[in-house]
C-alpha positions in Angstrom: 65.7 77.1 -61.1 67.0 74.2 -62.9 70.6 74.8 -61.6 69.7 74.4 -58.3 67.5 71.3 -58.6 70.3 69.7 -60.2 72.9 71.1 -57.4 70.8 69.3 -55.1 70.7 66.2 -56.8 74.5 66.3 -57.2 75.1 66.9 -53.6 72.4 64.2 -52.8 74.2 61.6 -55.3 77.6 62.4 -53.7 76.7 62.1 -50.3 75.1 58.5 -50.7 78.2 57.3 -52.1 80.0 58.9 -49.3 77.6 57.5 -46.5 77.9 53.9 -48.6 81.9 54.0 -48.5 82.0 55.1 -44.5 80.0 52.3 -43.6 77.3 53.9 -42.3 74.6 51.9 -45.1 76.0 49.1 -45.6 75.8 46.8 -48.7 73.5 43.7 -48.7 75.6 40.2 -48.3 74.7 38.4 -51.0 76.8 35.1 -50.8 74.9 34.0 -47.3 72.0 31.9 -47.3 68.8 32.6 -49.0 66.1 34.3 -47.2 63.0 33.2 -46.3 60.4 34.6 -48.4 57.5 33.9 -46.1 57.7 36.8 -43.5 55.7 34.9 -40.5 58.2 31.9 -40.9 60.8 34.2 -40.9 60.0 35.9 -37.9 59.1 32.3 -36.2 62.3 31.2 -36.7 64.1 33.9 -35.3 62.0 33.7 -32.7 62.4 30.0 -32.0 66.4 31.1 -32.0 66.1 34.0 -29.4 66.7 37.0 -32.3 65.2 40.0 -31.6 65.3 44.0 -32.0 67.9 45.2 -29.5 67.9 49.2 -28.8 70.7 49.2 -26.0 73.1 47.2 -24.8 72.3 47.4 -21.4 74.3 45.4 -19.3 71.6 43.2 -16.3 71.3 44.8 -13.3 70.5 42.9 -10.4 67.2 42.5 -8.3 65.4 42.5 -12.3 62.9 39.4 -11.3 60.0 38.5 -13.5 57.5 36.5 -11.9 55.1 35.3 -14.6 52.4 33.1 -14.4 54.5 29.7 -14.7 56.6 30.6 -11.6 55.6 28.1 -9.6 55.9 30.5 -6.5 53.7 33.2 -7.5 51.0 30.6 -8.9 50.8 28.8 -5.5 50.5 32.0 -3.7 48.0 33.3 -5.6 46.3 29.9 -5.3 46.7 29.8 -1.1 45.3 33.5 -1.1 42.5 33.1 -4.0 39.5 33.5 -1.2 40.8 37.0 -0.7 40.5 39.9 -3.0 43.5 41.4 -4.5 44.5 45.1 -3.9 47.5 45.8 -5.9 49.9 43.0 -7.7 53.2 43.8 -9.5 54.8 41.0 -11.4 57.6 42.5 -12.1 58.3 43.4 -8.3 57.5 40.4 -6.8 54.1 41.5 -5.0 51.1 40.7 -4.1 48.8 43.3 -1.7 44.9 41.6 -0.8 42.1 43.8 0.4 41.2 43.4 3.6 39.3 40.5 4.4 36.9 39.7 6.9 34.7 36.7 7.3 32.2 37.4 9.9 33.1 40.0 12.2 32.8 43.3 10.2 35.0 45.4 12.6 37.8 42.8 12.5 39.7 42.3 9.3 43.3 41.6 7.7 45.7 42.3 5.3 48.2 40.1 3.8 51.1 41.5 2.3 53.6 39.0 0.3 57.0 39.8 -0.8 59.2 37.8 -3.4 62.7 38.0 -3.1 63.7 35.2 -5.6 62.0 33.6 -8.2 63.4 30.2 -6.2 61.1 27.9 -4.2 63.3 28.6 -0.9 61.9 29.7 2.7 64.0 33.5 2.4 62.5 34.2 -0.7 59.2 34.9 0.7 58.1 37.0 3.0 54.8 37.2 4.3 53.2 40.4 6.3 49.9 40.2 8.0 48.4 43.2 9.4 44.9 42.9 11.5 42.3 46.1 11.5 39.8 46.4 14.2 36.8 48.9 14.3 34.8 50.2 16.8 31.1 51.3 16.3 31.9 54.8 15.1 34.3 53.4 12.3 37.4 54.1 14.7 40.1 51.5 13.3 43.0 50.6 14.8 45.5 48.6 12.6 48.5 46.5 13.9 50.7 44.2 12.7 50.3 40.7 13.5 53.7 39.2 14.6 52.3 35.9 14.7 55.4 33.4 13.3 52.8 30.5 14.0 50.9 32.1 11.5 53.1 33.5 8.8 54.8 29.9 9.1 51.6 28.3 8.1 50.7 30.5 5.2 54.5 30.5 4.3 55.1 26.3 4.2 51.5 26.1 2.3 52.5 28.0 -0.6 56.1 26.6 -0.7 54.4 23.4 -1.2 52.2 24.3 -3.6 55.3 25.9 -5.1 57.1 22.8 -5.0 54.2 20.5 -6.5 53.8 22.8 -9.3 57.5 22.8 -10.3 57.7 18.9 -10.0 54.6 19.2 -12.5 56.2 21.6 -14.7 59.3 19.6 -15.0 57.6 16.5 -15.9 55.3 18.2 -18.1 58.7 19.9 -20.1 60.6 16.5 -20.0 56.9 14.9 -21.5 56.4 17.6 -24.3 60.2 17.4 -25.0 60.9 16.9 -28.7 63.9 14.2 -29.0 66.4 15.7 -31.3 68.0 13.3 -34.2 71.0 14.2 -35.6 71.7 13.5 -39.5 73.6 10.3 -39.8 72.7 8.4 -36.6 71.7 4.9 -36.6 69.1 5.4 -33.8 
């Protein structure tokens, strides 16, 4: 019994040396620059320089948009469309679905449909789809899309204005917040 628990340690001994001089664990680097003890300022500063855990190296694939809150176009389409209800929205696919809406009629309704092709305040980034439902008596609907371009115009220059607003506010709100950077050694 005591041969083979020191058989395995021998074997377990010799292969960490082995595993250390491959490469594969690597020796700490001493000489650099001293840590930072504090973990959460650590992790803050790598933040702050873009560091982060990788698993792949991926290469970007096209048509990978993100539309997050602070896009100006997806706030001022949510904003032209906020007295409907939403059916299905996908950030990450550029889309927003309502419910059908109706305001007095109830056997008349629509549907609007709007897809994001860019993240960039132009006209052929967006596209918007209207679709109109009516009902008879028995609950018989009929549902056809409405090829209005009057229409789809309207909703389309409202939110690129609103789109366009927001972004002008954005960028002065950035160039506002900006922190000036000073440079060791200047006389300013």
């Amino acid at each position: 019994m005591k041969l083979a628990q020191f058989s395995n340690l021998f074997i377990l001994i010799i292969l960490s040396v082995f595993l250390t001089n491959c490469g594969i664990i690597k020796k700490p680097n001493l000489s650099g620059p001293v840590l930072e003890p504090d973990g959460k300022k650590r992790a803050r500063k790598n933040v702050e320089e873009g560091r982060g855990l990788i698993f792949s190296k991926k290469k970007k694939q096209g048509g990978d948009f993100l539309f997050a809150s602070s896009n100006p176009l997806w706030r001022a389409s949510l904003d032209t469309i906020d007295f409907m209800s939403l059916s299905s929205v996908d950030y990450a696919g550029g889309l927003i679905i309502t419910d059908w809406y109706s305001e007095n009629d109830a056997s008349e309704s629509i549907k609007i449909t709007i897809k994001f092709y860019s993240n960039e305040i132009r006209a052929d980034g967006i596209d918007i789809d209207i679709r109109k439902k009516n009902c008879d008596q028995y609950n018989k609907c009929i549902i056809k899309k409405i090829n209005d371009n009057d229409l789809n115009n309207q909703i389309k220059n409202k939110i690129l204005t609103k789109a366009a607003k927001y972004s002008k506010d954005l960028k002065e709100l950035d160039k506002k917040n900006r922190v000036e950077k000073k440079y060791p050694g200047s006389n300013e």
